[in-house]
TORPA-4810 file (N, C-alpha, C, O; in nm, 3 decimals):
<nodes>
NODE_1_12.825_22.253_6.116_12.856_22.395_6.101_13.001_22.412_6.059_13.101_22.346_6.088_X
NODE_2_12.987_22.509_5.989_13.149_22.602_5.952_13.246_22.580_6.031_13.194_22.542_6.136_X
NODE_3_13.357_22.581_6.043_13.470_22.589_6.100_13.511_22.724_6.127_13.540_22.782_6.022_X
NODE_4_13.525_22.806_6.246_13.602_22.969_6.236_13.740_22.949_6.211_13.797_22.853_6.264_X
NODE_5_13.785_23.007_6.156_13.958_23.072_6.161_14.001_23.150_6.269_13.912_23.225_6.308_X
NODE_6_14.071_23.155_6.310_14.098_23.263_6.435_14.104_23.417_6.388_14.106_23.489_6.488_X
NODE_7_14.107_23.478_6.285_14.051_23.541_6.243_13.929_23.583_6.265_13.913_23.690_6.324_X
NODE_8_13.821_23.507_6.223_13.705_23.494_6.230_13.697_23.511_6.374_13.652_23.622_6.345_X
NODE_9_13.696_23.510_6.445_13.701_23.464_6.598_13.642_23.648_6.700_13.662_23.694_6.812_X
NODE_10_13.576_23.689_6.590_13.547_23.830_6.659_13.457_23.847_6.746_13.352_23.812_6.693_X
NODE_11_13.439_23.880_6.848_13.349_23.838_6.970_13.247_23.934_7.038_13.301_23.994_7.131_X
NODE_12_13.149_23.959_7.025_13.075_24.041_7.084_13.079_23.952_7.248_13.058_23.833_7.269_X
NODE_13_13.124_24.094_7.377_13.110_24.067_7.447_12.970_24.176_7.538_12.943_24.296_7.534_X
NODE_14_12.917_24.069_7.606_12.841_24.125_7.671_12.800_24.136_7.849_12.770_24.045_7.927_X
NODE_15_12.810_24.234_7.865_12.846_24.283_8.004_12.739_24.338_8.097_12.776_24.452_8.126_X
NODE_16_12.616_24.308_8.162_12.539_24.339_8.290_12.608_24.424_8.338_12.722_24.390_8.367_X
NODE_17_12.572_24.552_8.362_12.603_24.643_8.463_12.504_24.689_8.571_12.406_24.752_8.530_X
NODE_18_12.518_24.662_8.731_12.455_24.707_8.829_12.545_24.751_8.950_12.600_24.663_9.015_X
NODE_19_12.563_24.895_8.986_12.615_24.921_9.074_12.776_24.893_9.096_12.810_24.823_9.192_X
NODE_20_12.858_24.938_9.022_13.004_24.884_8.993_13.125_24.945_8.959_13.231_24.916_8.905_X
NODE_21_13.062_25.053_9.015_13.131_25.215_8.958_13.286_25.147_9.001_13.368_25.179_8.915_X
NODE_22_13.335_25.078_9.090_13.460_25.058_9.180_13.536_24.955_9.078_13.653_24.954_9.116_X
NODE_23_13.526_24.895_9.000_13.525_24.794_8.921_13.539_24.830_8.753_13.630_24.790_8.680_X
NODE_24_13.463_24.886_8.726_13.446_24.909_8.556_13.539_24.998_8.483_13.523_25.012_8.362_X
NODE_25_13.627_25.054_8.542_13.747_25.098_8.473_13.805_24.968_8.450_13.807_24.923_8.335_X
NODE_26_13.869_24.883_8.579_13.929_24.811_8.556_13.920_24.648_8.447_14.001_24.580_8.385_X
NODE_27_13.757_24.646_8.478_13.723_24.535_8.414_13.740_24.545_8.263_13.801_24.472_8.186_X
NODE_28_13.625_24.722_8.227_13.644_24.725_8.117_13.784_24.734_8.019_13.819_24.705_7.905_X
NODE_29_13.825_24.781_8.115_13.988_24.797_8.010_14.061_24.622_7.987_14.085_24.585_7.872_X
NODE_30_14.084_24.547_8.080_14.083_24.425_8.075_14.012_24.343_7.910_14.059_24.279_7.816_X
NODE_31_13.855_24.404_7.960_13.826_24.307_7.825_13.840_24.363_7.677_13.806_24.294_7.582_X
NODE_32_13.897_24.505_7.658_13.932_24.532_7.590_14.086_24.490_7.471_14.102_24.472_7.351_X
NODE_33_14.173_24.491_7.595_14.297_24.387_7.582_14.284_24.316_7.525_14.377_24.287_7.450_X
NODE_34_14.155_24.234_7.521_14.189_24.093_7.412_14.179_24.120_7.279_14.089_24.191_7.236_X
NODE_35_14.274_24.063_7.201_14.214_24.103_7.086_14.124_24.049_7.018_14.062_24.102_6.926_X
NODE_36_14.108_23.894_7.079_13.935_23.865_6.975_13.825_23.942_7.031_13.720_23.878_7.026_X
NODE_37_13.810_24.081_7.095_13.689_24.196_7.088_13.648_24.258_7.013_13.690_24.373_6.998_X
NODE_38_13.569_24.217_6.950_13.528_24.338_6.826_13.463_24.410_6.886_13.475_24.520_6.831_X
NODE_39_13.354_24.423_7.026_13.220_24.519_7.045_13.233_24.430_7.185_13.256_24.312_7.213_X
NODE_40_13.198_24.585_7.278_13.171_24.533_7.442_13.007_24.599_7.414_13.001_24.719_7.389_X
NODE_41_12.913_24.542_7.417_12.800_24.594_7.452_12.746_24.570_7.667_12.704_24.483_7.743_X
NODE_42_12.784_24.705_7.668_12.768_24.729_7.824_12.635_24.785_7.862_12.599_24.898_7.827_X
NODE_43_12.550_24.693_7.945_12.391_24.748_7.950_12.405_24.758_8.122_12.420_24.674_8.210_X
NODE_44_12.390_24.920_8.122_12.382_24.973_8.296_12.209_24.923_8.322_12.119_24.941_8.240_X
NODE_45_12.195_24.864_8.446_12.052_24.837_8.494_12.034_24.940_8.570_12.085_24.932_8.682_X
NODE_46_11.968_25.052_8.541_11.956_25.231_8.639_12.042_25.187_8.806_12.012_25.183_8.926_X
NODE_47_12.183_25.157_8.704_12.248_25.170_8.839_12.271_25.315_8.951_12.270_25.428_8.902_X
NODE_48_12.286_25.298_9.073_12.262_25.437_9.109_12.381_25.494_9.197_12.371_25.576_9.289_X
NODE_49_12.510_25.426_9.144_12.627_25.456_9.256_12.713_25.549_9.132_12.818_25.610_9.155_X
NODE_50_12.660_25.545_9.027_12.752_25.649_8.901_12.848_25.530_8.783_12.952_25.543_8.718_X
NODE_51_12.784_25.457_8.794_12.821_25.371_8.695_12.810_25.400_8.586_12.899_25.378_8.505_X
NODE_52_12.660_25.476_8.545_12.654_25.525_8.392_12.743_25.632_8.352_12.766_25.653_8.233_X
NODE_53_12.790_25.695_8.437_12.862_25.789_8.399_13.053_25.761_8.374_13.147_25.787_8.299_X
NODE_54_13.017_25.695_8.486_13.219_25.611_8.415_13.218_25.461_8.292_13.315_25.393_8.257_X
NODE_55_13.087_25.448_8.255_13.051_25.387_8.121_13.061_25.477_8.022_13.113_25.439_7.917_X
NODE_56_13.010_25.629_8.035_12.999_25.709_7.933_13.122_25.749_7.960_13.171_25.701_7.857_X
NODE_57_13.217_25.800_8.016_13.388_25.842_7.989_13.418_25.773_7.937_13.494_25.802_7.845_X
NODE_58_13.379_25.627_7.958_13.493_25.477_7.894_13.455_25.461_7.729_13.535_25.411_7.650_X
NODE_59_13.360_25.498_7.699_13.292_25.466_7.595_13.300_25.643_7.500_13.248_25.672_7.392_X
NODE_60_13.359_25.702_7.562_13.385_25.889_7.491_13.460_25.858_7.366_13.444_25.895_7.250_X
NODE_61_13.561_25.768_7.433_13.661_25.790_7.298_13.689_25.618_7.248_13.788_25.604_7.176_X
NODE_62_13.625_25.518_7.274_13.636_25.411_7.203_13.552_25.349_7.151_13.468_25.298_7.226_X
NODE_63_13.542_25.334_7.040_13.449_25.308_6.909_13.361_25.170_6.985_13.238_25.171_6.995_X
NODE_64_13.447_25.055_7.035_13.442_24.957_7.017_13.323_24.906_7.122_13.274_24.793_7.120_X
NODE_65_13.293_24.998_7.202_13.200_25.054_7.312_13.077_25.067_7.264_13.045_25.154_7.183_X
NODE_66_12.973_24.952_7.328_12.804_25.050_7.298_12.773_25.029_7.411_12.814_24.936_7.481_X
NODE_67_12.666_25.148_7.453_12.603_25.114_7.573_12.438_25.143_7.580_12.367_25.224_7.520_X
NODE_68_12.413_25.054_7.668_12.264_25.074_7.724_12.207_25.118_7.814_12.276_25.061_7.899_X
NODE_69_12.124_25.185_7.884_12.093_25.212_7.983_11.927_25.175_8.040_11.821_25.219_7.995_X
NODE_70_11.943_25.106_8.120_11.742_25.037_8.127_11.678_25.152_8.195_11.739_25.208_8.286_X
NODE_71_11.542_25.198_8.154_11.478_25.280_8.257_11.451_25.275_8.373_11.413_25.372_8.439_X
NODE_72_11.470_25.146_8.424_11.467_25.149_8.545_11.540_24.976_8.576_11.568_24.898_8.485_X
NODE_73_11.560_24.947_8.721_11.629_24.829_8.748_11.573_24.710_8.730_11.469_24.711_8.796_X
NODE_74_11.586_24.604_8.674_11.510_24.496_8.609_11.561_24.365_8.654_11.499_24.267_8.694_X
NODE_75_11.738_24.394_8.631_11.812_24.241_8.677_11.872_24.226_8.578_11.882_24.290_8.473_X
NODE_76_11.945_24.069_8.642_12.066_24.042_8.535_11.972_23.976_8.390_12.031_23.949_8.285_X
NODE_77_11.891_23.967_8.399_11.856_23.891_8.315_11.790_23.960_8.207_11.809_23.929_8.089_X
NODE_78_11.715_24.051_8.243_11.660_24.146_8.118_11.794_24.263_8.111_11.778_24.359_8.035_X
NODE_79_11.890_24.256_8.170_12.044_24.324_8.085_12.101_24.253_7.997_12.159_24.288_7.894_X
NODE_80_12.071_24.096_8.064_12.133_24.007_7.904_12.050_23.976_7.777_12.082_23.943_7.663_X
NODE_81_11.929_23.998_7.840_11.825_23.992_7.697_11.875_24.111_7.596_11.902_24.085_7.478_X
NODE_82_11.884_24.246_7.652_11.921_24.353_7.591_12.026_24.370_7.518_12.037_24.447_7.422_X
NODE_83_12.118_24.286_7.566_12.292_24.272_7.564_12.268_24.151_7.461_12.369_24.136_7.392_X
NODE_84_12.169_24.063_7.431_12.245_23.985_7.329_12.148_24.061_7.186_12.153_24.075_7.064_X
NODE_85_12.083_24.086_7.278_11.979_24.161_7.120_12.070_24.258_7.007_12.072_24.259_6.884_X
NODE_86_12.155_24.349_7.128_12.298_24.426_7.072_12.343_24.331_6.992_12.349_24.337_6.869_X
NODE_87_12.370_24.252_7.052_12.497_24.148_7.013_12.467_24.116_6.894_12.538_24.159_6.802_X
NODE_88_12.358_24.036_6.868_12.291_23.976_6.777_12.262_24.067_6.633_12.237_24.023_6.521_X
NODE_89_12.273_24.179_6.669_12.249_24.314_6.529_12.387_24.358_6.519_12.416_24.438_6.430_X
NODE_90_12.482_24.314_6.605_12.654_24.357_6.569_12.671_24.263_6.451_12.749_24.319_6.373_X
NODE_91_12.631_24.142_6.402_12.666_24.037_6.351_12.809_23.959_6.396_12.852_23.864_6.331_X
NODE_92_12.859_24.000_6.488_12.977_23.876_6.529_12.973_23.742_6.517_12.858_23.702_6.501_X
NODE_93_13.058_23.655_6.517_13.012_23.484_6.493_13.007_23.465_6.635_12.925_23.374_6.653_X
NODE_94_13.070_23.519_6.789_13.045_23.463_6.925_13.013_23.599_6.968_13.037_23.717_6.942_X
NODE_95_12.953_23.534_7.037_12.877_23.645_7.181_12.919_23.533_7.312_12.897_23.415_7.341_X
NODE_96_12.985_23.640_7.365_13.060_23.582_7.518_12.992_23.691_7.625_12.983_23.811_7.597_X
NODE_97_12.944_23.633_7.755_12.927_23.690_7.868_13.030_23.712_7.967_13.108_23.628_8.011_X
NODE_98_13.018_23.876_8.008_13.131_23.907_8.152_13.054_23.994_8.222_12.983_24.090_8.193_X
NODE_99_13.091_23.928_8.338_13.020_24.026_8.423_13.089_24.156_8.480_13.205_24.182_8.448_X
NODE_100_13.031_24.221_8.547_13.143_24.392_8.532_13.193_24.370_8.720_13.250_24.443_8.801_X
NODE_101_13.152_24.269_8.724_13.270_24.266_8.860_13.422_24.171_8.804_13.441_24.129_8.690_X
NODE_102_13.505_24.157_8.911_13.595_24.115_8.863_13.642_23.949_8.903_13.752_23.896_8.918_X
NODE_103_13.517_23.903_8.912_13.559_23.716_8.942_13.559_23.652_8.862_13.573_23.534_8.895_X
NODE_104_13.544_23.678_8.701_13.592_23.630_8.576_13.693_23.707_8.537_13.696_23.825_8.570_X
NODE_105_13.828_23.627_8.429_13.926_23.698_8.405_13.919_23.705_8.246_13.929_23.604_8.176_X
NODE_106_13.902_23.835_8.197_13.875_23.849_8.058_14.016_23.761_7.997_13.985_23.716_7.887_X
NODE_107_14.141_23.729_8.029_14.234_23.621_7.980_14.195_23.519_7.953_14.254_23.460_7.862_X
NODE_108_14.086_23.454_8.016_14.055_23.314_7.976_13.987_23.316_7.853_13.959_23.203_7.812_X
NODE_109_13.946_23.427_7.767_13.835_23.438_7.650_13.929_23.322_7.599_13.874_23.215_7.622_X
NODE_110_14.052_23.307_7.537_14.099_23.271_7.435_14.001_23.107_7.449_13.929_23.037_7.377_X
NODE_111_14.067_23.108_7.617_14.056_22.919_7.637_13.882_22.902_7.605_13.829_22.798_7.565_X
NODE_112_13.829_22.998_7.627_13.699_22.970_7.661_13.642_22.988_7.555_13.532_22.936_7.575_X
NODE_113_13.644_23.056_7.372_13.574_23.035_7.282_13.685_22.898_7.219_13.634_22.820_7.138_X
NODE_114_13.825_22.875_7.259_13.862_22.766_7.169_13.805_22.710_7.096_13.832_22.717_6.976_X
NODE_115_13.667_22.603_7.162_13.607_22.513_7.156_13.526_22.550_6.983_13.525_22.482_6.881_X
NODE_116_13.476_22.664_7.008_13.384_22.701_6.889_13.510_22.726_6.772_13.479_22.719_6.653_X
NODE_117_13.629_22.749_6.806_13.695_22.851_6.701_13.720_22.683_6.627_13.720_22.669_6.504_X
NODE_118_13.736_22.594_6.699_13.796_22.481_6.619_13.712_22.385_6.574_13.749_22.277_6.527_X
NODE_119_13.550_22.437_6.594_13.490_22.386_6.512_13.424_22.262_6.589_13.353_22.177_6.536_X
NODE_120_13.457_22.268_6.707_13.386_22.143_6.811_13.282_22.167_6.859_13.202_22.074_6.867_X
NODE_121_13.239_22.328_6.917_13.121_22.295_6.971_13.042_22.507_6.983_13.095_22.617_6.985_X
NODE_122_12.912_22.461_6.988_12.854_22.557_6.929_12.875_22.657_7.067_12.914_22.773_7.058_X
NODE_123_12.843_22.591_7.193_12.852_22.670_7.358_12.933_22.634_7.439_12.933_22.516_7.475_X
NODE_124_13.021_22.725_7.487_13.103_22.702_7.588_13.046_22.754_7.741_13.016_22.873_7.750_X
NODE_125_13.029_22.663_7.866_13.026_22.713_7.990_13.210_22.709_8.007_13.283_22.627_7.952_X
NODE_126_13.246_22.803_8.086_13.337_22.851_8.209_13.295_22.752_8.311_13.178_22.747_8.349_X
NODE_127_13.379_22.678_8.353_13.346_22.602_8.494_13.454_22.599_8.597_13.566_22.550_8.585_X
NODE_128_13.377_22.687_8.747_13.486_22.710_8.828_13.476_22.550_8.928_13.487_22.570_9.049_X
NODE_129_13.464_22.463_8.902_13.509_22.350_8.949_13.562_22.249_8.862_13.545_22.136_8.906_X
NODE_130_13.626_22.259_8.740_13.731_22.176_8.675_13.853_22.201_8.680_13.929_22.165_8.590_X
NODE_131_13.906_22.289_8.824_14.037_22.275_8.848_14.124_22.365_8.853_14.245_22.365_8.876_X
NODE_132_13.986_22.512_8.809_14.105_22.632_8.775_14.106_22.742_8.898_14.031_22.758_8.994_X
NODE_133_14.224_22.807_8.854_14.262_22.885_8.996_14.104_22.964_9.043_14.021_23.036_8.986_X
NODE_134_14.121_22.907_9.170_13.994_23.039_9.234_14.010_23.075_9.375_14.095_23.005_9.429_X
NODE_135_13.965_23.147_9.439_13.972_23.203_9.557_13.891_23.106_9.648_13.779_23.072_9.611_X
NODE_136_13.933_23.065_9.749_13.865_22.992_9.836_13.726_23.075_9.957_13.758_23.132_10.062_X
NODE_137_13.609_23.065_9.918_13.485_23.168_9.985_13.403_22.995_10.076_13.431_22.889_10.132_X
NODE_138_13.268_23.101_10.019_13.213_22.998_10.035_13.150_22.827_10.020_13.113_22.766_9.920_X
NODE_139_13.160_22.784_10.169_13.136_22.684_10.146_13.003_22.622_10.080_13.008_22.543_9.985_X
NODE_140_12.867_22.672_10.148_12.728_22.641_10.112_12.663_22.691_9.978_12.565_22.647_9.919_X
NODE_141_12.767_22.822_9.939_12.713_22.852_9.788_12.790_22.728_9.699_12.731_22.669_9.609_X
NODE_142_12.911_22.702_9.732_12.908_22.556_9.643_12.837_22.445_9.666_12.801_22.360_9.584_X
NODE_143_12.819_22.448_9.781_12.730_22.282_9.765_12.582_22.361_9.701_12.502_22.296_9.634_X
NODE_144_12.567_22.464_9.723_12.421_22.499_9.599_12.467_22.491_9.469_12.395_22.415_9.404_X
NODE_145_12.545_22.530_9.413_12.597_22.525_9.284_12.602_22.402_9.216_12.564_22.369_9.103_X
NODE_146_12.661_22.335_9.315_12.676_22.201_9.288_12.501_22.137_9.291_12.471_22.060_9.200_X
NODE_147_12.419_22.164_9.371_12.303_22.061_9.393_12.216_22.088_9.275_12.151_22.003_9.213_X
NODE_148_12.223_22.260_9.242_12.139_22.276_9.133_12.190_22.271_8.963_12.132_22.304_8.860_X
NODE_149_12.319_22.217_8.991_12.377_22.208_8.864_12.368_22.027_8.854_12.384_21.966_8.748_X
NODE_150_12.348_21.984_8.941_12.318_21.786_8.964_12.202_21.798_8.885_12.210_21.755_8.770_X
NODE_151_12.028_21.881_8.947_11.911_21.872_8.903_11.893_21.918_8.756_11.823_21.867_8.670_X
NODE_152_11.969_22.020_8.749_11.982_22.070_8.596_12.016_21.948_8.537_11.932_21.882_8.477_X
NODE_153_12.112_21.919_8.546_12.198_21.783_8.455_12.053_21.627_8.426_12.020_21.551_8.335_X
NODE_154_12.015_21.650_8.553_11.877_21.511_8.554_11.789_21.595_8.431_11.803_21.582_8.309_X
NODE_155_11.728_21.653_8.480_11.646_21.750_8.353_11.661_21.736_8.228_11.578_21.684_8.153_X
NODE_156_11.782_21.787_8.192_11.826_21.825_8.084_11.876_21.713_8.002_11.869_21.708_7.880_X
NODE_157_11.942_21.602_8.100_12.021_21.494_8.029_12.135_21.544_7.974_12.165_21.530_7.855_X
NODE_158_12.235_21.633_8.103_12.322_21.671_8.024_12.457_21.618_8.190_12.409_21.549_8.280_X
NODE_159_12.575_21.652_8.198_12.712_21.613_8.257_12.790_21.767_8.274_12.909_21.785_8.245_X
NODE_160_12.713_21.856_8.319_12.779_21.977_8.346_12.852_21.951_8.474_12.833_21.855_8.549_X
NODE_161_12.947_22.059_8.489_13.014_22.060_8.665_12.938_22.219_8.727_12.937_22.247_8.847_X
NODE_162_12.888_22.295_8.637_12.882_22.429_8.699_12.792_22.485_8.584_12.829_22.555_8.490_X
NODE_163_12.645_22.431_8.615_12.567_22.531_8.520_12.492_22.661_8.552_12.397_22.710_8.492_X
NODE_164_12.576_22.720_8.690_12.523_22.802_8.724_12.631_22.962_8.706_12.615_23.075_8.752_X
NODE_165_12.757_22.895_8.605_12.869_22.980_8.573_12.757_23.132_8.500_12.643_23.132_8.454_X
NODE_166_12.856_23.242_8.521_12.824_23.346_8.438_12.928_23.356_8.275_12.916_23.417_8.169_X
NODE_167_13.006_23.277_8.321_13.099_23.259_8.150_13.076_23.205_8.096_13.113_23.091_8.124_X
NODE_168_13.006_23.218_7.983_12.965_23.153_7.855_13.005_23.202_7.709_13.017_23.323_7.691_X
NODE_169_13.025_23.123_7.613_13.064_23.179_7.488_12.930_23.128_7.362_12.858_23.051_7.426_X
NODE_170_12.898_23.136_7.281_12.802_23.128_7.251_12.842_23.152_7.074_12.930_23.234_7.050_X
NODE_171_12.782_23.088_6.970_12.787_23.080_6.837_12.698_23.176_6.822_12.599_23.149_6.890_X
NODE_172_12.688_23.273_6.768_12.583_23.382_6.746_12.430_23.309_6.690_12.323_23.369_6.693_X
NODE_173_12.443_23.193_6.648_12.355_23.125_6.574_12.237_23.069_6.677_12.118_23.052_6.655_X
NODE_174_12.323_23.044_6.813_12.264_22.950_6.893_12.179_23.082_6.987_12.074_23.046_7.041_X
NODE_175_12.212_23.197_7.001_12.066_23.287_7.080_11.972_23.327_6.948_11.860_23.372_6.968_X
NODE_176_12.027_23.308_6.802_11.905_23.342_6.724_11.781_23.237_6.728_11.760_23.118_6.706_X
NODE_177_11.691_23.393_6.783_11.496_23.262_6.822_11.524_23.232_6.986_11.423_23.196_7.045_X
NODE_178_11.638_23.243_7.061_11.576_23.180_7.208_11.547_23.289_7.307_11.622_23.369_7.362_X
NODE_179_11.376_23.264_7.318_11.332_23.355_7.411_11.356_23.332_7.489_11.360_23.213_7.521_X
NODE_180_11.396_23.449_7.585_11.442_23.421_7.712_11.341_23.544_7.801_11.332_23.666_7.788_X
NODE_181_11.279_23.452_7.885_11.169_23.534_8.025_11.243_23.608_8.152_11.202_23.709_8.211_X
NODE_182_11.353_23.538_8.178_11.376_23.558_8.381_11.464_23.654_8.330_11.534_23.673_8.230_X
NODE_183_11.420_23.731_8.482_11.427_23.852_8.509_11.589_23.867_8.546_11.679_23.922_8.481_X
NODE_184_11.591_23.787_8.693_11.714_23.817_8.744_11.843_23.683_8.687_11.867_23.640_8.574_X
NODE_185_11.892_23.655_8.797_11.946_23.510_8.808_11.913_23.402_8.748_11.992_23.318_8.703_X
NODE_186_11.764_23.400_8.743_11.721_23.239_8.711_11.701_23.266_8.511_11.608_23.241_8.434_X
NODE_187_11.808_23.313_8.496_11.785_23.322_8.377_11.973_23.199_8.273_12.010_23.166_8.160_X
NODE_188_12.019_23.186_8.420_12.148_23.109_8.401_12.072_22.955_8.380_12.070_22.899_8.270_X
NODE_189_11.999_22.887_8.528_11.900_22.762_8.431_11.820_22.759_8.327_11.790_22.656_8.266_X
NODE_190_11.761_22.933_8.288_11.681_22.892_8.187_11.737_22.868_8.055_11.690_22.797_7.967_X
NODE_191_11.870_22.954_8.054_11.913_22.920_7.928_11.978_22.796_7.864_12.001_22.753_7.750_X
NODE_192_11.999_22.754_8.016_12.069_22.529_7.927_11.916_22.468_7.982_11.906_22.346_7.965_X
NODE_193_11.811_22.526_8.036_11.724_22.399_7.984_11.711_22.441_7.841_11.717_22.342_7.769_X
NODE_194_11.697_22.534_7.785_11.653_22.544_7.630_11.729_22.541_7.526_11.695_22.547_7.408_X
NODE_195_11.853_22.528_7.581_11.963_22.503_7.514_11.969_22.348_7.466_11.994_22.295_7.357_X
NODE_196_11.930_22.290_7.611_11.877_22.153_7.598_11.839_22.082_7.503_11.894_21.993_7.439_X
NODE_197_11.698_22.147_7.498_11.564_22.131_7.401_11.584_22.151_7.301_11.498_22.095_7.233_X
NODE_198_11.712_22.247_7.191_11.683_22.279_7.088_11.725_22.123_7.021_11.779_22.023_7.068_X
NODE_199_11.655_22.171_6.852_11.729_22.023_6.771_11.709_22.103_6.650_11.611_22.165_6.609_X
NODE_200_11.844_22.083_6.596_11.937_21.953_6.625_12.031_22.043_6.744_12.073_22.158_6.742_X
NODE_201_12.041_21.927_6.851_12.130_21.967_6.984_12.243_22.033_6.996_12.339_21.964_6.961_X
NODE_202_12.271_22.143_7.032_12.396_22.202_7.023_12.504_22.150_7.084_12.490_22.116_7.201_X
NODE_203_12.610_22.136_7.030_12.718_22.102_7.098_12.772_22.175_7.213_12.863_22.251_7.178_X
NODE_204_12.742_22.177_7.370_12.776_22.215_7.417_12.929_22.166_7.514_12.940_22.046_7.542_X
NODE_205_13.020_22.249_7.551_13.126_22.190_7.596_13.191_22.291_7.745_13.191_22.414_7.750_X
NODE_206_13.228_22.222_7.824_13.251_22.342_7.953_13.446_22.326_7.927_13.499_22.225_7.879_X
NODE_207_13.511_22.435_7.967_13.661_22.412_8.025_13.677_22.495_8.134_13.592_22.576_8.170_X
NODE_208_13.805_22.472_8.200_13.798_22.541_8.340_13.852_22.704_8.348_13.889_22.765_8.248_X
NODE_209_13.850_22.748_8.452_13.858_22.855_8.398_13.863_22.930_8.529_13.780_22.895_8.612_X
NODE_210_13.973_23.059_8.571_13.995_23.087_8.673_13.869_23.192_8.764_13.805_23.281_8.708_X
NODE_211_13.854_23.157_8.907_13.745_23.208_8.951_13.767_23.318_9.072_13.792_23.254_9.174_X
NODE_212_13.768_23.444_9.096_13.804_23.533_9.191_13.718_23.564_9.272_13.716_23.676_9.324_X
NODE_213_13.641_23.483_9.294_13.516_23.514_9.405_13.512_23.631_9.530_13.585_23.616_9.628_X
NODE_214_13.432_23.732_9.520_13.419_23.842_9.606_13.332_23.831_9.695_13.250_23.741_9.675_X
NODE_215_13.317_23.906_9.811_13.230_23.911_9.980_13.118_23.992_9.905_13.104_24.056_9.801_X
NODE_216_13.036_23.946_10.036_12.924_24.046_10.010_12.949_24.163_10.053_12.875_24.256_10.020_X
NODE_217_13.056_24.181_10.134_13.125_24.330_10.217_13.176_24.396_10.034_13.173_24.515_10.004_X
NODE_218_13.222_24.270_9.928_13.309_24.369_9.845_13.128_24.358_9.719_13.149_24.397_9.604_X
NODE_219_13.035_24.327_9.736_12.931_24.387_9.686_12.886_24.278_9.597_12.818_24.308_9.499_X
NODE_220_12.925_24.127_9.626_12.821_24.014_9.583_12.685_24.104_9.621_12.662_24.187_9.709_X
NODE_221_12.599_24.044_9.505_12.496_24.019_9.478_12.360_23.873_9.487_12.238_23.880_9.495_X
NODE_222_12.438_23.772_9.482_12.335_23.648_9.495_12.302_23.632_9.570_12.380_23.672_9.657_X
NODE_223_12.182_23.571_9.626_12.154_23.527_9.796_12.054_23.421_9.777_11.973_23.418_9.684_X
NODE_224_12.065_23.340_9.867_11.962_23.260_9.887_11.830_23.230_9.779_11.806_23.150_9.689_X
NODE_225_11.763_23.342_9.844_11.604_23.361_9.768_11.707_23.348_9.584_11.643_23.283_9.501_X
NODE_226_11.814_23.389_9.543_11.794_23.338_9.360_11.789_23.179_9.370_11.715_23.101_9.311_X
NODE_227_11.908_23.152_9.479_11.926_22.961_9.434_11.735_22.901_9.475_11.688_22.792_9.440_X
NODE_228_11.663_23.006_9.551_11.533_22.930_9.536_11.496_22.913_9.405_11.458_22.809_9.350_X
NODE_229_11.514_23.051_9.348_11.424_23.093_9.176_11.496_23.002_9.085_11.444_22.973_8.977_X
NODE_230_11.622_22.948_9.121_11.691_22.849_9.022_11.614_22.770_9.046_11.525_22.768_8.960_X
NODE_231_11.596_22.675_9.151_11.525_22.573_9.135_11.385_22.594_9.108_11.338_22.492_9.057_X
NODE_232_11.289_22.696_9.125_11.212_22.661_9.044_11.197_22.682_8.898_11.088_22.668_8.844_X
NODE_233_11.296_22.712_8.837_11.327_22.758_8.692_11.363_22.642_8.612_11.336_22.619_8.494_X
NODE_234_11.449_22.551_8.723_11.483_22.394_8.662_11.343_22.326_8.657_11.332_22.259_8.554_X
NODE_235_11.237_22.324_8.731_11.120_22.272_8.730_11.066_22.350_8.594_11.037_22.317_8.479_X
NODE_236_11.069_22.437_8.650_10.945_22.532_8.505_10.976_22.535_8.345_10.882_22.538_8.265_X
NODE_237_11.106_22.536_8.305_11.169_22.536_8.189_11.201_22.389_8.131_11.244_22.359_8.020_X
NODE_238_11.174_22.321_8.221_11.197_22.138_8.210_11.086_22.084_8.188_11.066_22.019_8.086_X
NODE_239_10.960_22.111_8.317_10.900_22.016_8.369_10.751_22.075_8.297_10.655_22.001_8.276_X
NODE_240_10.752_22.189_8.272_10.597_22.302_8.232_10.585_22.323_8.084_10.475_22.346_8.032_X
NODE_241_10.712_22.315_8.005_10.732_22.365_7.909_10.712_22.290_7.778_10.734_22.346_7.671_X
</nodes>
C-alpha cells in the first residue's frame, strides 16, 4: 500500500456515546484540538442522562461534527458499526476509535496513527500495558485483559499485549467488507479475530499509550458477564467460523 504524507493523515474519528453528559464537552473539545480531525462522527446509543442534547449544542456550530442517534439502546458495538459506516462514506484514509469517557487521551492520536502515516502498518491497537502513563485501578480486570488477550493471541496467531484496548486506528481500507455482528463489548475480539483472517494479512502494530482508568462510582461500564461474551467471541469468531 501507498505511503500517507502527513497531510494526508485526515482522520475520521469515531466516538460511542452512552450516558456521558458529564464528560462530552470535555472529551469532545479535546478531540477536536488535534489537527489530524477531519470528522468526529458521534453516535448517542438513546442515551437517557441528556447526552443527545449537549451533542446537539456541540455540533450547532461545528461543521466538523456528525451525529447519530440509535432508536433505541443497542451497545457499544452496533454504535461502532454505525460510526464506521459514517466513517467509511466520509472517505478519510484513517478511522480512529474514542470513547466519550475520558481514559483515552485524544494527544496520543499523533503516536497512535504514526504507524499507518509512515507506511508500516495498516492497524494500530493503543496498548495500556507497554509502559504508558495510567492510573493504577484494578487488579482482576487486568489479569482478564491480560488472559483474554493470551487466548486471542493462541487463536489468532498473533503477539498482542492488550487486545481488549478501545484505541484503535484503522486504514479506511481495512473496515471496507468487515462484517461486524456483536452487539456490545464482544465486538473488541471480534474485530482482530477477523482482522486475523483477512488475506493478504494486515499489518497490524500496537504502541503504548496513556490510560486514565475510571470507578464504577465515576460510571465504568464493563463487568464481568462482557469478559464472559469475550471469551466466547474468541471461541466463535476463531473456532465456528
Amino acid at each position: 500500500m501507498s505511503e500517507l504524507t502527513p497531510t494526508d493523515a485526515s482522520v475520521s474519528v469515531v466516538m460511542p456515546v452512552y450516558n456521558e453528559q458529564e464528560t462530552l464537552k470535555e472529551i469532545v473539545g479535546r478531540v477536536l484540538q488535534q489537527s489530524c480531525v477531519a470528522k468526529l462522527h458521534a453516535i448517542d446509543d438513546a442515551s437517557t442522562d441528556g447526552s443527545w442534547a449537549v451533542l446537539q449544542e456541540l455540533a450547532a456550530n461545528e461543521p466538523r461534527i456528525e451525529l447519530h442517534q440509535q432508536a433505541h439502546n443497542q451497545g457499544k458495538g452496533a454504535a461502532l458499526r454505525e460510526g464506521f459506516r459514517l466513517a467509511l462514506a466520509a472517505g478519510n484514509p484513517i478511522v480512529l476509535v474514542q470513547d466519550a469517557d475520558l481514559e483515552y487521551d485524544p494527544e496520543d492520536y499523533a503516536h497512535l496513527i504514526g504507524p499507518i502515516v509512515r507506511g508500516r502498518a495498516d492497524v494500530v491497537y493503543g496498548s495500556r500495558f507497554l509502559g504508558g502513563e495510567g492510573r493504577v485501578l484494578y487488579f482482576w480486570h487486568s489479569v482478564g485483559n491480560r488472559a483474554l488477550t493470551m487466548l486471542s493471541n493462541m487463536f489468532c496467531d498473533l503477539n498482542m499485549t492488550d487486545m481488549e484496548t478501545c484505541f484503535k486506528a484503522f486504514r479506511r481500507e481495512q473496515l471496507e467488507g468487515l462484517q461486524l455482528e456483536e452487539e456490545r463489548f464482544g465486538i473488541e475480539p471480534e474485530i482482530t479475530a477477523k482482522l486475523a483472517r483477512r488475506r493478504p494479512a494486515p499489518r497490524i502494530y500496537e504502541v503504548a499509550i496513556a490510560y486514565h482508568g475510571r470507578t464504577y462510582e465515576q460510571g465504568k461500564k464493563i463487568t464481568w458477564r462482557d469478559g464472559i461474551r469475550a471469551l466466547w467471541c474468541i471461541l466463535k469468531y476463531n473456532l465456528f467460523r
